[in-house]
OpenMM code with the backbone's topology and positions (N, CA, C; nanometers):
from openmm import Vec3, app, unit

residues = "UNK UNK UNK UNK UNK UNK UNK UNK UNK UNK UNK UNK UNK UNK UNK UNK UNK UNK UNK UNK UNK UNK UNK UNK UNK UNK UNK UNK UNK UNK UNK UNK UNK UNK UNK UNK UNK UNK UNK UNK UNK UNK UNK UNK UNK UNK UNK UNK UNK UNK UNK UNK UNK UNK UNK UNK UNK UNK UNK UNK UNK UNK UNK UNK UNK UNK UNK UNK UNK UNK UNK UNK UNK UNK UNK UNK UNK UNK UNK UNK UNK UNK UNK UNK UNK UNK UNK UNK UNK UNK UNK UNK UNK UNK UNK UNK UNK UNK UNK UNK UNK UNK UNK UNK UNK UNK UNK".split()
positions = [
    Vec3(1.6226, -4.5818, 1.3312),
    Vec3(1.6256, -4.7114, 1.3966),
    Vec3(1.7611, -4.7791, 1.3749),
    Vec3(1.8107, -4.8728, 1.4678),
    Vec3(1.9152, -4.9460, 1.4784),
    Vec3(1.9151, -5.0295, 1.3841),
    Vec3(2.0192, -5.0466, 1.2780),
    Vec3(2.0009, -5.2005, 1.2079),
    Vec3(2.0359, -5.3000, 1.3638),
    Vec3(1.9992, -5.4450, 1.3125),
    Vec3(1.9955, -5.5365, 1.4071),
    Vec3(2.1169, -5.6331, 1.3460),
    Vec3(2.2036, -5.6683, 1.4267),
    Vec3(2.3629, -5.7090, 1.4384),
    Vec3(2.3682, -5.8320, 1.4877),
    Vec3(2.4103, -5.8743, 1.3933),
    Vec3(2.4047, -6.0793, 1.4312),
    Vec3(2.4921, -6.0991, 1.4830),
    Vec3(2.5699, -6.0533, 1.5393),
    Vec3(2.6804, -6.0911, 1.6650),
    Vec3(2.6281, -6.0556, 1.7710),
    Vec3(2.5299, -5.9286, 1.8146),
    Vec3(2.4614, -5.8789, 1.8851),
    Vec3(2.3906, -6.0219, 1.9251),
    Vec3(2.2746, -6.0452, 1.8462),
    Vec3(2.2002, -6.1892, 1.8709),
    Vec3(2.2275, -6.2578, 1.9298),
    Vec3(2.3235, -6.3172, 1.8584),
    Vec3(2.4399, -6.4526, 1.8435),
    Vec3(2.4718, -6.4445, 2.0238),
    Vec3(2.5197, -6.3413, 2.0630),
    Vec3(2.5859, -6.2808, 2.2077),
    Vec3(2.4172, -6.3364, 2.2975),
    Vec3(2.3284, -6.2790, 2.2859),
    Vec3(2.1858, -6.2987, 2.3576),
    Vec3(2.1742, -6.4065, 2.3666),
    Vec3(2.1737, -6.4904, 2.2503),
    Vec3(2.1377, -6.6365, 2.2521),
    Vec3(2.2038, -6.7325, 2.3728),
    Vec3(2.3754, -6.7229, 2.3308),
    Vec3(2.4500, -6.7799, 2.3806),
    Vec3(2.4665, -6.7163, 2.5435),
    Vec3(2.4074, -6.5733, 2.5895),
    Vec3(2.4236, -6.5813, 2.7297),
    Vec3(2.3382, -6.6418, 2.8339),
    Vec3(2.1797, -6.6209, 2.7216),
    Vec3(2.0695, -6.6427, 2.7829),
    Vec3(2.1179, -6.8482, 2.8099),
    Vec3(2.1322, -6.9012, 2.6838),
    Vec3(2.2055, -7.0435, 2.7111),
    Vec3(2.2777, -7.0833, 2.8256),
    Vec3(2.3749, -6.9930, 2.8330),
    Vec3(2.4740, -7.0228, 2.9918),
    Vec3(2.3862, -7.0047, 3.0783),
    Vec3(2.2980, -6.8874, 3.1165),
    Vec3(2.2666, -6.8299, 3.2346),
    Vec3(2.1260, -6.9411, 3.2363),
    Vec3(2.1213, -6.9760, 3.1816),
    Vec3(1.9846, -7.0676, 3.2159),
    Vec3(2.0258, -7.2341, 3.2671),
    Vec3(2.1482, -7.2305, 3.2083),
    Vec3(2.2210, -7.3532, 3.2527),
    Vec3(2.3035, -7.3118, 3.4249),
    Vec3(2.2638, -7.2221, 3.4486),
    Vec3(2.3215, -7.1969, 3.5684),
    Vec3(2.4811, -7.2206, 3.5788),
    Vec3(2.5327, -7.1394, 3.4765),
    Vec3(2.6890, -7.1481, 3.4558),
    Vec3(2.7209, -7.0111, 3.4826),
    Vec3(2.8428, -7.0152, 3.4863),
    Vec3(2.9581, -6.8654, 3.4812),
    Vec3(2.9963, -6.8430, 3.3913),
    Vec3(3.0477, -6.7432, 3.3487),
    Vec3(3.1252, -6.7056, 3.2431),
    Vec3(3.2740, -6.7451, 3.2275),
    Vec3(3.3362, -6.8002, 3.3732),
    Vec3(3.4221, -6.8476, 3.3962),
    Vec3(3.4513, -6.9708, 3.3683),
    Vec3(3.3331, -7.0798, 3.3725),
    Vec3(3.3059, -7.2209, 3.3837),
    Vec3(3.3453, -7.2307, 3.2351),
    Vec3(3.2101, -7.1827, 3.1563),
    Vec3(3.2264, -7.1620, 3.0452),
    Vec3(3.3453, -7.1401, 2.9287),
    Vec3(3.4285, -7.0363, 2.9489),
    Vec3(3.5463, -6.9862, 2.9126),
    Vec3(3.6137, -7.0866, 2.9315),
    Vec3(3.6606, -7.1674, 3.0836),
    Vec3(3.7652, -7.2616, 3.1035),
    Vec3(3.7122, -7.3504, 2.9943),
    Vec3(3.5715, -7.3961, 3.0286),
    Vec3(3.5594, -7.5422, 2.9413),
    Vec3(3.5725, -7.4812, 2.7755),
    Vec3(3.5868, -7.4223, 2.6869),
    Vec3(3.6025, -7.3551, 2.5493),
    Vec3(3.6841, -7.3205, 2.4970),
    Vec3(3.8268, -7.3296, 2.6607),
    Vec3(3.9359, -7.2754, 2.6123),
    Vec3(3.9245, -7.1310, 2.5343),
    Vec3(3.8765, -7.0444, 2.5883),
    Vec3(3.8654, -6.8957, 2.5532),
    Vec3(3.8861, -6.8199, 2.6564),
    Vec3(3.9533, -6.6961, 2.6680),
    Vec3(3.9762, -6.6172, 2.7771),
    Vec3(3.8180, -6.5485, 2.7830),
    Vec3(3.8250, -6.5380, 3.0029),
    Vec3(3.6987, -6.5253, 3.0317),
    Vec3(3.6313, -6.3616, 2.9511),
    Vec3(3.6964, -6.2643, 2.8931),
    Vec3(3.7130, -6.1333, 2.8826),
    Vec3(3.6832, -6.1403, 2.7267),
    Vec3(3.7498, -6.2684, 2.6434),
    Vec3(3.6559, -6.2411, 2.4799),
    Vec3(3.5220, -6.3108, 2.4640),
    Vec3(3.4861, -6.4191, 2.5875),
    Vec3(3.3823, -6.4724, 2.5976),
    Vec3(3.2619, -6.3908, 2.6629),
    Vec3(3.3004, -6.3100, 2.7644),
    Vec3(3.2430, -6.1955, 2.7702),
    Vec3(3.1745, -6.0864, 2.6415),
    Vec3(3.2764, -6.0345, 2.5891),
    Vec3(3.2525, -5.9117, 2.4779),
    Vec3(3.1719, -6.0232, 2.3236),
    Vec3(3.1935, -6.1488, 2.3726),
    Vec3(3.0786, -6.2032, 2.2740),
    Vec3(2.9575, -6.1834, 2.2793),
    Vec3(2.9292, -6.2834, 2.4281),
    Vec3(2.8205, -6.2483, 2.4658),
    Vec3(2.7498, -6.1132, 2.4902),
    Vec3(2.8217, -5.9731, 2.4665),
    Vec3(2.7715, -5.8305, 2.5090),
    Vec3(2.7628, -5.7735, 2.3421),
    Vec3(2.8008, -5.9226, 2.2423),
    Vec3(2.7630, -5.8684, 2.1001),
    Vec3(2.8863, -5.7462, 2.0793),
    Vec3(2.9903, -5.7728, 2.1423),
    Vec3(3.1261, -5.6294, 2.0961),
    Vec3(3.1756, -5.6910, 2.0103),
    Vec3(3.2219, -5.8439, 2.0222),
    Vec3(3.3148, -5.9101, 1.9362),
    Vec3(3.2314, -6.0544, 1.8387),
    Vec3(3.3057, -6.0228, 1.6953),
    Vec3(3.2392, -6.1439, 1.6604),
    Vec3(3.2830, -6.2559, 1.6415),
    Vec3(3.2632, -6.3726, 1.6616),
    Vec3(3.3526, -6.4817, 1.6830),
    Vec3(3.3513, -6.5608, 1.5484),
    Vec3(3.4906, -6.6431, 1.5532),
    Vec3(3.4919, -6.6979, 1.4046),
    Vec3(3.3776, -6.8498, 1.4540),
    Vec3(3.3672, -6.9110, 1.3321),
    Vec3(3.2904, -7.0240, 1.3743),
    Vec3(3.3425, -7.1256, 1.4461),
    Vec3(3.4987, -7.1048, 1.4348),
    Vec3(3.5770, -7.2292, 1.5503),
    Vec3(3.5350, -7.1632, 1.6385),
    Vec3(3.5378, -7.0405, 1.6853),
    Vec3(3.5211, -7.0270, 1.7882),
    Vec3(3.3750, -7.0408, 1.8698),
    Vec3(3.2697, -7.0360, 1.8043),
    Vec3(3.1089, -7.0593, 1.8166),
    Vec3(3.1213, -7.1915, 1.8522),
    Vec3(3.1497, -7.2233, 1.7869),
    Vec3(3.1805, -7.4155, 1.7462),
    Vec3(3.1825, -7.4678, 1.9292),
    Vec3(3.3378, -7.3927, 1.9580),
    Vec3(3.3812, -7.4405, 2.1084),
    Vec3(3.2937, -7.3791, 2.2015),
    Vec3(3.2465, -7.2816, 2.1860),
    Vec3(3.1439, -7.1900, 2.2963),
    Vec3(3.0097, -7.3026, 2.3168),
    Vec3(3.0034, -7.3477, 2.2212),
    Vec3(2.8675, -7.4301, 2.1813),
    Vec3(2.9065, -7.5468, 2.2801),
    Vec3(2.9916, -7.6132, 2.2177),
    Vec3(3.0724, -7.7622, 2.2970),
    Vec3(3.0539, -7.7694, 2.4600),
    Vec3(3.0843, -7.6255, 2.4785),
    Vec3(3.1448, -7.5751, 2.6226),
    Vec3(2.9507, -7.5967, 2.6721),
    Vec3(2.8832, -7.5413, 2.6026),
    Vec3(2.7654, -7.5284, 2.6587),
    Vec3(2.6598, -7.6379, 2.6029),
    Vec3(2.7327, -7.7746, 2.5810),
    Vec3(2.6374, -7.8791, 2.5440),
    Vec3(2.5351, -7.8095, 2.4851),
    Vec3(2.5224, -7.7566, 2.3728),
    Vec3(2.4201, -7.7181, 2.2853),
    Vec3(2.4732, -7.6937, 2.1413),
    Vec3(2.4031, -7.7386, 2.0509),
    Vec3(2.4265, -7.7700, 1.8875),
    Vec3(2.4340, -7.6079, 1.8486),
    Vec3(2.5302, -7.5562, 1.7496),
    Vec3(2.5649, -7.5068, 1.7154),
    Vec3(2.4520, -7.4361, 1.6516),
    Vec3(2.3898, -7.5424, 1.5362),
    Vec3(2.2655, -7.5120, 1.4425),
    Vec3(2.1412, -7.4474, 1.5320),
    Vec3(2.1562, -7.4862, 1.6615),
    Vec3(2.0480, -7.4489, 1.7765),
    Vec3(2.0292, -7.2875, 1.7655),
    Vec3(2.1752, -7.2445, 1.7795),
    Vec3(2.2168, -7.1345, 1.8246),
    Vec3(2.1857, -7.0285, 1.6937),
    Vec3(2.1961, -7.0559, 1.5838),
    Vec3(2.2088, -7.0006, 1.4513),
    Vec3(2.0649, -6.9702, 1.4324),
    Vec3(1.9506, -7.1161, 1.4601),
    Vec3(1.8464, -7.1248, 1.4299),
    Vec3(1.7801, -7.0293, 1.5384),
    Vec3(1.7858, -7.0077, 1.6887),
    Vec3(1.7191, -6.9014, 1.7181),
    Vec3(1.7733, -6.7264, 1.7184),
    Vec3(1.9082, -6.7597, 1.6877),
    Vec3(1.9562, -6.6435, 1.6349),
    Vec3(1.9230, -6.5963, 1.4781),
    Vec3(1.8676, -6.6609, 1.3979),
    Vec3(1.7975, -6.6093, 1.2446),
    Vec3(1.6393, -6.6076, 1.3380),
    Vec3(1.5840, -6.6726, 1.4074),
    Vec3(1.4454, -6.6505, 1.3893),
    Vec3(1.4419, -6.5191, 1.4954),
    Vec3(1.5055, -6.4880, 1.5878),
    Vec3(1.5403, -6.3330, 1.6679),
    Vec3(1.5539, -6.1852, 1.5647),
    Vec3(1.6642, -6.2560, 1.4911),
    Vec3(1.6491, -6.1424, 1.3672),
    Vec3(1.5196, -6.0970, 1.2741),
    Vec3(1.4810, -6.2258, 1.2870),
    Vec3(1.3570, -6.1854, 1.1811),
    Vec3(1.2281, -6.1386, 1.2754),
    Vec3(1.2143, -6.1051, 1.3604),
    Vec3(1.1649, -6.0852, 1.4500),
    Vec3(1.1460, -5.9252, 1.4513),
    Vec3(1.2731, -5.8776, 1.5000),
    Vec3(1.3456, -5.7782, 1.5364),
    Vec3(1.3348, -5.7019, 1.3859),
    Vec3(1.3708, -5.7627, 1.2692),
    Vec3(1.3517, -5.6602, 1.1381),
    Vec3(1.2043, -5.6612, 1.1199),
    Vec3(1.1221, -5.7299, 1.1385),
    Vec3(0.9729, -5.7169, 1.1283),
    Vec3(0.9361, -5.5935, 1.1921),
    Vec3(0.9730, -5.6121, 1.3811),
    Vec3(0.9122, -5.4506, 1.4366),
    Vec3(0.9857, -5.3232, 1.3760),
    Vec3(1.1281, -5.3414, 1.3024),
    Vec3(1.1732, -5.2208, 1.2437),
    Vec3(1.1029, -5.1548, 1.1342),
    Vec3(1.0780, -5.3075, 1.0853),
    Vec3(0.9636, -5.2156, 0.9570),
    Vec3(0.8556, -5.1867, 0.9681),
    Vec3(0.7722, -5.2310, 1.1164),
    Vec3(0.6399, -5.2243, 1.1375),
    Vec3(0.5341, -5.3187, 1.0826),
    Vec3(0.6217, -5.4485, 1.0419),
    Vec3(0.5402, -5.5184, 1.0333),
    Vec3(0.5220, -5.6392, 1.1175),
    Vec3(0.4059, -5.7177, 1.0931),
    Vec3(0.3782, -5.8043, 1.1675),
    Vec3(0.4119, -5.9423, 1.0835),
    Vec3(0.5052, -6.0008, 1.1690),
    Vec3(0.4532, -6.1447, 1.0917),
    Vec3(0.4783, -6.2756, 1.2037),
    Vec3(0.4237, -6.3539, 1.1293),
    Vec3(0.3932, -6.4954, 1.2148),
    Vec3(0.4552, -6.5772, 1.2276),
    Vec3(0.5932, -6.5154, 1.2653),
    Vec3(0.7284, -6.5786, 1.3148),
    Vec3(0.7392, -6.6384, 1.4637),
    Vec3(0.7800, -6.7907, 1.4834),
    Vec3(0.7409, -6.8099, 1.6165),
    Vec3(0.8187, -6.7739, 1.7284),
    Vec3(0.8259, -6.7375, 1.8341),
    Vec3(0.9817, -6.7203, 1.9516),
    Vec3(1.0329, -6.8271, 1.9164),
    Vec3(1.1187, -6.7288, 1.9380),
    Vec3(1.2554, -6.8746, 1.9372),
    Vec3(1.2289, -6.9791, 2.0633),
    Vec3(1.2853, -7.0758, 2.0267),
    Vec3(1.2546, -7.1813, 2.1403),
    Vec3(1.4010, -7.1989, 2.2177),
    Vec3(1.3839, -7.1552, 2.3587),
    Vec3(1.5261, -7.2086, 2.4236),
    Vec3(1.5739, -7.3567, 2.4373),
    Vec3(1.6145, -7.4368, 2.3921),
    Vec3(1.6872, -7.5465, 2.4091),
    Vec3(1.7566, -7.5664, 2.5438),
    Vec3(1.7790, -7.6104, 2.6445),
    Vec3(1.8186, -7.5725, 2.7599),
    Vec3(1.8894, -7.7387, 2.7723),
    Vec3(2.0300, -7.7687, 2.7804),
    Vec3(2.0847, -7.9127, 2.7587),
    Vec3(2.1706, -7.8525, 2.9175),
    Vec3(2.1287, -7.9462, 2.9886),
    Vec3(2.2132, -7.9274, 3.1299),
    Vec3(2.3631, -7.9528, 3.0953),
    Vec3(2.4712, -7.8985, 3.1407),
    Vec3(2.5901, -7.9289, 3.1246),
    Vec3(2.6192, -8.0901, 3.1952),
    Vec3(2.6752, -8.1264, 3.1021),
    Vec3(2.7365, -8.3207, 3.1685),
    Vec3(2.7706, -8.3782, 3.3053),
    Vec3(2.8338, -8.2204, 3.4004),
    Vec3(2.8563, -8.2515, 3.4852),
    Vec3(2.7370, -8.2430, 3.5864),
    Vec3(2.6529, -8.1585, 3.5331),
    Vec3(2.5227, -8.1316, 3.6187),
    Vec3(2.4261, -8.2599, 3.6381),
    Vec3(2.4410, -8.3203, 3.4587),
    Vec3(2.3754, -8.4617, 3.4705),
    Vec3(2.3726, -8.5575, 3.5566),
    Vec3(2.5573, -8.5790, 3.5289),
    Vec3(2.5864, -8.6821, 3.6094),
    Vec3(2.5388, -8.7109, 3.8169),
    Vec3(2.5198, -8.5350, 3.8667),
    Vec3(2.4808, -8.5970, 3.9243),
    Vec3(2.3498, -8.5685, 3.9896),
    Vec3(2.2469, -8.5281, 3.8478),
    Vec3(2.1266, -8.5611, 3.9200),
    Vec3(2.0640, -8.7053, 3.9018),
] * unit.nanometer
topology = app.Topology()
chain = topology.addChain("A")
for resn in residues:
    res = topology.addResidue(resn, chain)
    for name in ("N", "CA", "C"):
        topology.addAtom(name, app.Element.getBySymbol(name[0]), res)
């Protein structure tokens, strides 16, 4: 079995975040000041980002940092439970879904 890779996660969390906010990877990147190509290989879990850089990915995607950490530890524990075959009574993670500012403004 695969160990399970918290940049891997970290990458899920934060795409499923954009893509539910109905963003690009482009939008994203511009607003984070990150090129669209390492914001990419984050999200695909290749690269791991320092926490400035989480920090701004987060900013970029109006969502708390701690958000991101917190369903990225409860994913892990998840994921090492079915590795070991066990069961436990860990809840899904909960998506947080914060519309981007500009989306707010104009609904």
């Amino acid at each position: 079995m695969a160990a399970v890779v918290l940049r891997e996660v970290i990458g899920d969390v934060l795409r499923r975040a954009r893509t539910s906010q109905g963003r690009t990877l482009r939008e994203v990147s511009d607003s984070a000041r990150v090129s669209l190509g390492y914001l990419s290989e984050v999200e695909r879990g290749r690269k791991e980002a320092s926490s400035e850089l989480l920090s701004a990915i987060c900013a970029a995607l109006d969502l708390p940092l701690s958000r991101v950490l917190c369903d990225a530890g409860t994913e892990m524990a998840c994921q090492e439970a079915v590795e070991r075959g066990a069961v436990l009574a860990v809840a899904a993670p909960s998506t947080v879904v914060i519309g981007h500012p500009a989306a707010r403004a104009v609904a």
